[in-house]
C-alpha angles and dihedrals in degrees: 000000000000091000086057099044086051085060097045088055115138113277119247121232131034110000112241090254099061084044089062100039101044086051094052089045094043084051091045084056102043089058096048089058105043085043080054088051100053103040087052087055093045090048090044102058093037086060099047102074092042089053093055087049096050090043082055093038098052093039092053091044105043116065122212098230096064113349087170094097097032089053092045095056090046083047089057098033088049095040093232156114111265135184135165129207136194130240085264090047102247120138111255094177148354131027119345101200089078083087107071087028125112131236087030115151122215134216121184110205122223088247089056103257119138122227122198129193141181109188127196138217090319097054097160079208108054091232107126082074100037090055091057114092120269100197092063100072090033082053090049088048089047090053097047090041100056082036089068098034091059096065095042091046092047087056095057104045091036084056080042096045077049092050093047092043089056094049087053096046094055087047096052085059112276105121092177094066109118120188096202094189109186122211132068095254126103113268086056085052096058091039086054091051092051090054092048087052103041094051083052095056086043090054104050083034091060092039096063093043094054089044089053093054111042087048097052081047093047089046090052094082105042084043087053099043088047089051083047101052096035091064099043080054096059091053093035122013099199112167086243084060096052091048095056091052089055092047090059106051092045076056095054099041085050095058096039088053088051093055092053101051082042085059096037087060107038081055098040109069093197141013117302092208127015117205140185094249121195087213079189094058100036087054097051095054098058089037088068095057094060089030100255128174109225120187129162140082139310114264123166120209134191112238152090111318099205087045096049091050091052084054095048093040092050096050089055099044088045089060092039098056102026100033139040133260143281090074113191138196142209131187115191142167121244119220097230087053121267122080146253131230128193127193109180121179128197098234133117092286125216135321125249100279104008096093094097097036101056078086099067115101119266088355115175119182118234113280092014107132129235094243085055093050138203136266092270108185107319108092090039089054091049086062105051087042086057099044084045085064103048097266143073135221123230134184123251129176110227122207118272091041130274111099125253129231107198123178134195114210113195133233094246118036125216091059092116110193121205 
């Protein structure tokens, strides 16, 4: 975990925020000036043949002896301002103030006089919309237009700095930090992932270490009893003594043997052999060493032989330790395909509420003593067995008292329900 949040360290350099948003606004940028570009060469060469008429226009209309008559009818016919000016750049006629105005064009006659004009709405040029600058509405655009892309950038690297927090977060240790990232956008996609994940790791987390605890706790009492008796029979070998040194460590070696199929299957996601199984037969092997009775049919089911014996053994050790005999068996064929098998005891049966968590590893029930035991890790390996071969396992109460444990196998094995 500190090996991953190292590497989760904050990056150096630009954030990923300013990296987006300096892109969107630089693009926004490139394309107002080349839009500038090219609207200044269009409206230049639109102007330039209307600029070499009106130089031909202006020189053919406006004499050179008194021009001040001739200047002020092509004012009124044109609708504009006019002035002419002289080689040495004084007026000769119209209006002076063209001079210090703005959007005037120029034409410069062949005799060196100097003709300016400002025309109005019905500028025959256009040009009292090409003069003005091109660059002012595409910068407006270009503001607006980074003014819109900061908030909408900010959204998305602030869900990402989120994303990235959490990440940290869950590598510095805490295994319980959940992005929840809403949206159906990416980065909601890969948050949800994470979350999927890190409830995965949690939960296996959480699994070993409850595993590891609960067995150190259950090995604590046949430890304890073969310690015992070891040392009673180094004063006294009595044959008892001897027995109960050999029933401790079969219960050790039992248990031992239970934690490591437990592992096996948290950490291998399907079966690691599948088998043609006769479940009948099976069952009525390991029926015979607790003195079952099995009965059914023969059904024959696709799946892992050393698995499905653990199922079946544990079933029967289960009613033969926590129930009453007779123990009976049934083997039967399930419509859909699979099978079920149900192993009913005689006992006392379960209390109220205790039928589902009976599953739980090493589960006692409240006031039961040590010496009685609890459920270890059969039952609880019966059920992932199960769910490993397409099916489950519940609890019924028959009539007449015991309790019942009946599973349904699948067809095809590997469909895991949960």
């Amino acid at each position: 975990m500190a090996r991953l949040s190292g590497v989760l360290r904050r990056p150096r350099g630009l954030s990923l925020f300013w990296k987006i948003y300096l892109t969107v606004v630089a693009a926004v940028l490139v394309v107002a000036v080349a839009g500038a570009i090219v609207f200044r060469i269009a409206a230049a060469d639109e102007r330039g043949p209307w600029a070499e008429r009106g130089r031909t226009f202006f020189a053919r209309t406006l004499p050179v002896e008194d021009p001040g008559p001739a200047l002020a009818r092509l004012s009124e016919a044109l609708g504009a301002d006019l002035a002419l000016r002289g080689p040495d750049g004084r007026l000769v006629a119209g209006d002076p103030r063209l001079e210090r105005a703005h959007r005037v064009l120029v034409f410069t006659l062949p005799d060196g006089r100097v003709v300016q004009a400002r025309f109005g709405r019905d500028d025959p040029a256009g040009e009292g919309d090409d003069d003005r600058n091109p660059l002012v509405p595409i910068a407006i655009i270009a503001i607006l237009i980074a003014l819109v892309a900061y908030p909408v950038v900010g959204h998305i690297t602030r869900r990402l700095e989120r994303l990235r927090a959490g990440v940290e977060a869950w590598g510095a240790g805490d295994l319980s930090v959940r992005v929840g990232l809403a949206g159906g956008d990416e980065v909601a996609a890969v948050a949800r992932s994470f979350d999927a994940a890190a409830e995965t790791v949690e939960r296996l987390v959480a699994s070993h270490t409850a595993l590891l605890a609960n067995a150190s706790h259950e090995l604590r009492s046949p430890l304890a009893r073969l310690r015992m008796a070891i040392d009673l029979w180094r004063e006294d070998p009595r044959p008892a003594l001897e027995r109960e040194i050999v029933t401790s460590l079969a219960e050790l070696d039992a248990l031992v043997e239970e934690i490591l199929v437990a592992s096996r299957l948290e950490h291998v996601a399907g079966l690691e052999r599948i088998e043609p199984v006769d479940l009948l037969a099976l069952a009525a092997e390991e029926g015979a060493r607790v003195g079952a009775s099995v009965e059914g049919e023969a059904v024959e089911i696709p799946g892992d032989p050393r698995l499905l014996r653990r199922l079946v053994r544990n079933l029967f050790q289960n009613a033969a330790r926590h129930g009453a005999p007779p123990i009976e068996a049934r083997v039967s064929a399930r419509p859909e395909g699979g099978a079920v098998l149900g192993v009913r005891d005689h006992g006392p049966g379960l209390p109220d509420g205790e039928s589902e968590r009976v599953f739980e590893a090493f589960y006692r029930p409240a006031g039961r003593s040590e010496a009685a035991g609890g459920w270890g890790l059969g039952l609880s390996l019966v059920r992932q067995i199960a769910r490993r071969h397409g099916g489950d396992v519940r609890v019924v109460r028959p009539e007449g008292g015991g309790a019942m444990f009946v599973v349904e196998l699948g067809a095809v094995p590997g469909g895991e329900r949960r």
